[in-house]
Every structure is written in C-alpha cells, then in structure tokens.
C-alpha positions as CSV (number, residue, x, y, z in Angstrom):
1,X,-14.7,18.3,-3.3
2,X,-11.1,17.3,-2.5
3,X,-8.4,16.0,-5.0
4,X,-7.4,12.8,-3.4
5,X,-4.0,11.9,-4.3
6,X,-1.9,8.6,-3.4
7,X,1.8,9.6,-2.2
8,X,4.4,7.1,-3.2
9,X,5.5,6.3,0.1
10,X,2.3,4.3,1.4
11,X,3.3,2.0,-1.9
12,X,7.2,2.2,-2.0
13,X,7.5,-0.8,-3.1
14,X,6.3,0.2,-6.8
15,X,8.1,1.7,-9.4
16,X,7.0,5.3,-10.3
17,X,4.7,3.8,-13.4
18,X,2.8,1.0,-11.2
19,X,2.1,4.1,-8.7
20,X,0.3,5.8,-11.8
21,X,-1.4,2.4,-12.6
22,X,-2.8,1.8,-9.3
23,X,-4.1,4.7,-8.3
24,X,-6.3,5.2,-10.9
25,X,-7.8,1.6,-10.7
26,X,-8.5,2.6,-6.9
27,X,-10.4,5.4,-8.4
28,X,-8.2,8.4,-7.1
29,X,-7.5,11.6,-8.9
30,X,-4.1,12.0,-8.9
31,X,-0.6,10.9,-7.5
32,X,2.5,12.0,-5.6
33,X,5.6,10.3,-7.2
34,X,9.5,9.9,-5.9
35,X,11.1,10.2,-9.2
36,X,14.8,10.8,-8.8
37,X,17.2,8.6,-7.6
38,X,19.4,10.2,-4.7
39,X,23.2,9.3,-4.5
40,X,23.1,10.3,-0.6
41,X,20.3,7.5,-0.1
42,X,21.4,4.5,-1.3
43,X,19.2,2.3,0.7
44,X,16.3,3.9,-1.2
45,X,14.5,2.1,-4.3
46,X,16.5,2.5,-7.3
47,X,14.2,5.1,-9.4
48,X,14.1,4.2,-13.3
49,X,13.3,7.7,-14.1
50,X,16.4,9.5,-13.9
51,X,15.8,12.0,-16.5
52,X,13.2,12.8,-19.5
53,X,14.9,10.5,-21.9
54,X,14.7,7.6,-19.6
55,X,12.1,4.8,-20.5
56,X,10.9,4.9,-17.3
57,X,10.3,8.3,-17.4
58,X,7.9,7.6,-21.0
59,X,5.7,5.1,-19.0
60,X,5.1,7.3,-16.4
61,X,3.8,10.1,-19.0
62,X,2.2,7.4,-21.1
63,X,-0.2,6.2,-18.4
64,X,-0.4,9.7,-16.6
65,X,-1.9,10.7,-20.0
66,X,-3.9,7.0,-20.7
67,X,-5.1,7.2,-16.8
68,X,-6.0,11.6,-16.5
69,X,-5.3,11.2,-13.2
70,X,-2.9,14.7,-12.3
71,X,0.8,14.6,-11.1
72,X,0.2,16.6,-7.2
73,X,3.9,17.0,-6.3
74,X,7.4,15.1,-6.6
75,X,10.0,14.1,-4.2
76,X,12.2,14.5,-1.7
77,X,15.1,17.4,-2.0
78,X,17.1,16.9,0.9
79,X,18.3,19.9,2.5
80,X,21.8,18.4,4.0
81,X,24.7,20.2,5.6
82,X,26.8,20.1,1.7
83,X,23.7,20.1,-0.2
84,X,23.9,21.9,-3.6
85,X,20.4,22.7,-4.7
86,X,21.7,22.4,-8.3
87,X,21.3,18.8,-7.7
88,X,18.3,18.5,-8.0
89,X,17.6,20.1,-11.1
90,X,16.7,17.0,-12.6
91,X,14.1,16.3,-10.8
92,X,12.4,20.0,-11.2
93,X,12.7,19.1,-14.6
94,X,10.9,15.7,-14.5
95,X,8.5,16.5,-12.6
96,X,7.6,20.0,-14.3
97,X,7.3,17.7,-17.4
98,X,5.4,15.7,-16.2
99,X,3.0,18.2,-15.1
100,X,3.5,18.3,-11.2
101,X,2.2,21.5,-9.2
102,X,4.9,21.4,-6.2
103,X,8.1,19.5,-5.2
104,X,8.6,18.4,-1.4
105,X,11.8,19.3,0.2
106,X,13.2,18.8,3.7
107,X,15.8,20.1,6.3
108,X,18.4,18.0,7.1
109,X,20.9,20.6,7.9
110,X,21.3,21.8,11.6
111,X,22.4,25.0,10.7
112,X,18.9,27.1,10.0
113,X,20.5,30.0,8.3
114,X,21.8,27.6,5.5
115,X,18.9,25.8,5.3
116,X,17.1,29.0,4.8
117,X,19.8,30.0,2.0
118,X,19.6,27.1,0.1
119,X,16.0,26.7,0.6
120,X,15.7,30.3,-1.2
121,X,18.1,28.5,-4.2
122,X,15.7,25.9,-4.7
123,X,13.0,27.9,-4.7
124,X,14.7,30.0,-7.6
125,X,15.4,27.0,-9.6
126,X,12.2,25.7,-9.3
127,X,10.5,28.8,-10.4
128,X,11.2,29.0,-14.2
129,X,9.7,25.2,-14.1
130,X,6.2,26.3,-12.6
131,X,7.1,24.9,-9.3
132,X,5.6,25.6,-5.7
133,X,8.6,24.5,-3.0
134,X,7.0,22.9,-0.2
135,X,9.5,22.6,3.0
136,X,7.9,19.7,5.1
137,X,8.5,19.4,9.0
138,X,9.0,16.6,11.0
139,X,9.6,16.2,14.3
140,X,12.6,14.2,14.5
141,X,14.3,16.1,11.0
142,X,15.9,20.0,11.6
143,X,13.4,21.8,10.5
144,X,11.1,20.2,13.4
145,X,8.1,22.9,14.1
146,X,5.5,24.6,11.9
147,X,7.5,27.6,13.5
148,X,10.6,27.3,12.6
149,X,9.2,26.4,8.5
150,X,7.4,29.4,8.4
151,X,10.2,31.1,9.8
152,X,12.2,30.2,6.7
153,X,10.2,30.3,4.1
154,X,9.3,34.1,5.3
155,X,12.9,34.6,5.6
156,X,13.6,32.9,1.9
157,X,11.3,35.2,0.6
158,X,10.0,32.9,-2.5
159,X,7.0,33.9,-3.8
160,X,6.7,29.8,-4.5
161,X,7.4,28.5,-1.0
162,X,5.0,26.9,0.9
163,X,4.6,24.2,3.9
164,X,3.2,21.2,3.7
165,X,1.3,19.7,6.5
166,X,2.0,16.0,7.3
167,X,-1.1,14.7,9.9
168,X,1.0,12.6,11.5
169,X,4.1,14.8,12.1
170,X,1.8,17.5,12.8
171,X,0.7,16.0,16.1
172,X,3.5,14.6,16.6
173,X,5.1,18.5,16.7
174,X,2.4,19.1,19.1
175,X,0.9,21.7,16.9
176,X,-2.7,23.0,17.1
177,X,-5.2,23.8,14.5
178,X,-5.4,27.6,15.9
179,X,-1.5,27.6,14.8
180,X,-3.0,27.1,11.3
181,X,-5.8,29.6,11.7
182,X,-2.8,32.1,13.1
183,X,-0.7,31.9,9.3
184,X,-2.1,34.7,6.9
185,X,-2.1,34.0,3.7
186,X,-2.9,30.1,4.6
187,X,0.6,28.8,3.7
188,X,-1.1,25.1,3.0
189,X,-1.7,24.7,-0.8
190,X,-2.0,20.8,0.3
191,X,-1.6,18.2,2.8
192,X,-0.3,14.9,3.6
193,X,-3.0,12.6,5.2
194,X,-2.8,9.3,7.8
195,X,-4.1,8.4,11.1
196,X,-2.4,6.8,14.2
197,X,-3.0,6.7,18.2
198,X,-3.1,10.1,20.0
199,X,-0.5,8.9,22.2
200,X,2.6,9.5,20.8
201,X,5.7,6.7,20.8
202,X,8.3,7.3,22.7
203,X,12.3,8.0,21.7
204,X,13.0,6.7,19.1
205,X,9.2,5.5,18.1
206,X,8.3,8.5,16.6
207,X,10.7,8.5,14.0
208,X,10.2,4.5,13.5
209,X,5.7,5.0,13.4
210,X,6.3,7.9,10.7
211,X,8.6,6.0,8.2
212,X,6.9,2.1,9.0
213,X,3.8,1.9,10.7
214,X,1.1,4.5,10.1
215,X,-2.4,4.2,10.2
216,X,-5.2,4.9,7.1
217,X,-7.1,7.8,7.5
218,X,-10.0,7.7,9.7
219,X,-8.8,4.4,11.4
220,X,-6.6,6.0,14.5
221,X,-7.6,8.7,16.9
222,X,-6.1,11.6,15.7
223,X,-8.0,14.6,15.5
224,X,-8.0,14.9,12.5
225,X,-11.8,16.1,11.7
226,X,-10.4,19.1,14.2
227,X,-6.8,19.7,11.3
228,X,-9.3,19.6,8.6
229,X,-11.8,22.6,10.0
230,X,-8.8,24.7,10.2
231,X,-7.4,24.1,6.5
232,X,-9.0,25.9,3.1
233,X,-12.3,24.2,2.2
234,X,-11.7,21.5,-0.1
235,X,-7.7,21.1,0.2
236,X,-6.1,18.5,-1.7
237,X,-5.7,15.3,0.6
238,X,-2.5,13.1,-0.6
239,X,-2.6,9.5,1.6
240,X,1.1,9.0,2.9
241,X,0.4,5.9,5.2
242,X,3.6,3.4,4.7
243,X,3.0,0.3,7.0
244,X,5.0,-3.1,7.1
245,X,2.7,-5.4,8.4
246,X,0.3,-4.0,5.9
247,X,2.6,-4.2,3.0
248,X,4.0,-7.5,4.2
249,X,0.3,-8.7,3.5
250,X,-1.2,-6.9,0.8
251,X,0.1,-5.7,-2.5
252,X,0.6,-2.7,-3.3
253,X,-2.5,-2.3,-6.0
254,X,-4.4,-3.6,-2.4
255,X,-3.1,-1.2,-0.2
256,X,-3.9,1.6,-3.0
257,X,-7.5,0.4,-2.7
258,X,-7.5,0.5,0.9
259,X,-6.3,4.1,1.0
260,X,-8.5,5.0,-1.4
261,X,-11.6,3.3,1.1
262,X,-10.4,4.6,3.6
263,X,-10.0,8.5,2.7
264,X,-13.4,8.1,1.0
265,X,-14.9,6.9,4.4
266,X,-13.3,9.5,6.6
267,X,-14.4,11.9,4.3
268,X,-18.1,11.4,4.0
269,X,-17.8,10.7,7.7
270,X,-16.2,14.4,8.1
271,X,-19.3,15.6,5.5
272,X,-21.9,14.1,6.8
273,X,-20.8,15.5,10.4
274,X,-20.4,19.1,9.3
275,X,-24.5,18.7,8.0
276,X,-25.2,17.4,11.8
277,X,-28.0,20.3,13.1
278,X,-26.5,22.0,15.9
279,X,-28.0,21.1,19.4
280,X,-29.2,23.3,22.2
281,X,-26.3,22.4,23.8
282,X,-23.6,22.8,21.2
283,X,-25.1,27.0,20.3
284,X,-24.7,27.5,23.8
285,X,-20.5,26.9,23.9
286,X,-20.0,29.2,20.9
C-alpha cells in the first residue's frame, strides 16, 4: 500500500487549512503543505502560518488532528546565492510541530560548493526537529541532475539528507530508472507524482509545463509504471500536478478529488499489471 499524499502546489490557490480539508474529503492519507511565507518570493500566496502562535497555524493542527490524515513534508527552502539557512528555522519548526517527516529544499545558487555548505547547515538545523532534508532537482534550477544531488548530499554528509524524485523533472533531466537502481542505500524516502507527454517542451517550455500545466497521474505518457518498478515497494506517492486551465475550471476541493481518482486509477492499473501471468514471449527477453 502507498501513502498517497496531496502536495500543495496542485491546489495553490488554498490556504494551508483548506489543503488539510480537502484532502481528506478526497479520501487521501496525508498532505504536503507550503507553510512559510518567503520575503524573497513575493509573488507567492501570502501564507497565514508564519509561526506556532499564528491562528492559521491552530487550524491547520486543528483539522490535521479532526481529519488523521499525516503531515508528509513542508516547503520550499530556497537555496540562493545569500541564503542564510537560519531563515528558515521557522518553518523546521512549524512543520516539526505539526508532525511532518521531511522538508523540501532547492538549489538556486550557481555556485555548487555553497550550495553543498549550506545544504549541510540545513540539514543540521533540521535534525534536532526530527527532520529528513530532501534537496529536489529540476531541470531548469542549479542543482539540475540526479547526479549532481547525490553529489551533494554525499558530500554534505547528513545523515538526514535525501532526494526527492519529482516524475516530471525526472524525465525532463533525462534520467533512467537504472540511475535509481544504481544509488545504494535507495536515497528516495518519497516521491512527487504527475504525468505529461514524453516529448519534452522546448526552451523555455519546460520550465513553464512544470510550474502551470502538468498532467494527473496516469493521464500522459510518461513511463511512469517503468519509475515506479525501480523505487522501494510501496513508496509514498505525493500528487504535485498544478494546471491553469484545470484550476481556471475546477475548484480546488474538485481538483483534490480528481488527483485523488486519478492516482487511485493509475495505481490499480500499475497492480493489476504487475499480477499479469508472464507470456512465453515475455520469459524469453529476461
């Protein structure tokens, strides 16, 4: 069984309580949550939990504990060129009481070696709180490769860094499920899970198709029955599909429920192909 968990992205548009709300009417386990509001990211929704004495941050609690549905991780630390990881310390401590497992982070900072310092301080910060640093890569960010954030979190060190696997960004990087099979220990406590065409956009595309017009799992042609054979058995699944048009038509309690659908289908559909018997012809290629 996976935990399926709805990341706040594919529902920006609700405030960190509503997320809570929703996803447990759509029948999902738990939720990923952007909780702190970032100075360097104004354009952003404006975040009413900005610490544990904040109303907003009571509601949240109040209907994580009416709903039992679990807190998977909290986001974004931005790794930029003057980033001080002490900045965020707020947010380790939100989410650690709210009972999150991990905390996303990403590198925005060209310079590797500082990314991998500071990377290392959040990942010492976020230790005390219970904390698993997850260092996402994305194609058109600076820490671009699966490579390159293994690469750091080997060099950082922490034994609380990990990497978190977005679907899309992951083919988009041109990676492979035998780079997964090729990490040991399997650095992926979870992933991030959405569909779109195999073809990727060009230039500029990319970067517009990740933040604006993703596809529900199971509904593009990703391979993504091909990424889920090379991850742990039963690894948690957290739906990150943001869309426009989508959002421009259905609410966000709608769009919860068509995530939730739409993982469900793709995963019976993955279950009920792994039971397939083999044929004659499928022995005879292993």
């Amino acid at each position: 069984m996976h935990l399926r968990s709805l990341a706040h992205l594919t529902v920006l548009d609700a405030s960190p309580a509503e997320v809570v709300s929703i996803a447990a009417d759509a029948m999902l386990d738990a939720v990923g949550l952007r909780l702190h509001p970032d100075p360097n990211f104004p354009d952003e929704p404006a975040y009413d939990t900005p610490s544990v004495s904040s109303a907003g941050f009571k509601d949240v609690r109040r209907r994580l504990d009416d709903t039992g549905l679990a807190l998977l991780d909290v986001e974004v630390e931005r790794l930029l060129p003057d980033t001080d990881p002490e900045h965020y310390l707020p947010l380790m401590e939100i989410g650690a009481a709210l009972g999150a497992g991990y905390i996303v982070a990403l590198g925005s900072d060209p310079d590797e070696g500082r990314t991998t310092d500071n990377f290392n301080r959040l990942c010492a910060l976020a230790e005390p709180f219970g904390l698993t640093m997850m260092l996402e890569f994305v194609r058109y960010s600076e820490v671009r490769s699966m490579a390159q954030a293994h690469r750091i979190i080997a060099a950082a060190g922490a034994s609380n860094a990990k990497i978190l696997i977005d679907a899309l960004h992951f083919y988009r990087a041109d990676e492979t499920p035998n780079g997964i099979r090729a990490l040991d220990p399997n650095p992926f406590p979870y992933i991030q899970i959405c569909d779109g065409p195999r073809e990727a956009p060009t230039g500029d595309g990319v970067r517009i198709e990740g933040r604006t017009n993703r596809m529900y799992p199971g509904e593009g042609t990703l391979p993504l029955a091909d990424l889920m054979a090379a991850l742990p058995d039963g690894v948690p699944l957290s739906v990150e599909s943001p869309n426009d048009g989508i959002a421009q038509a259905l609410s966000p309690a709608e769009r919860a429920h068509k995530a939730a659908d739409s993982l469900n289908q793709f995963l019976a559909t993955l279950s009920t192909n792994e039971r397939q018997p083999q044929t004659k012809q499928d022995r005879s290629d292993e």
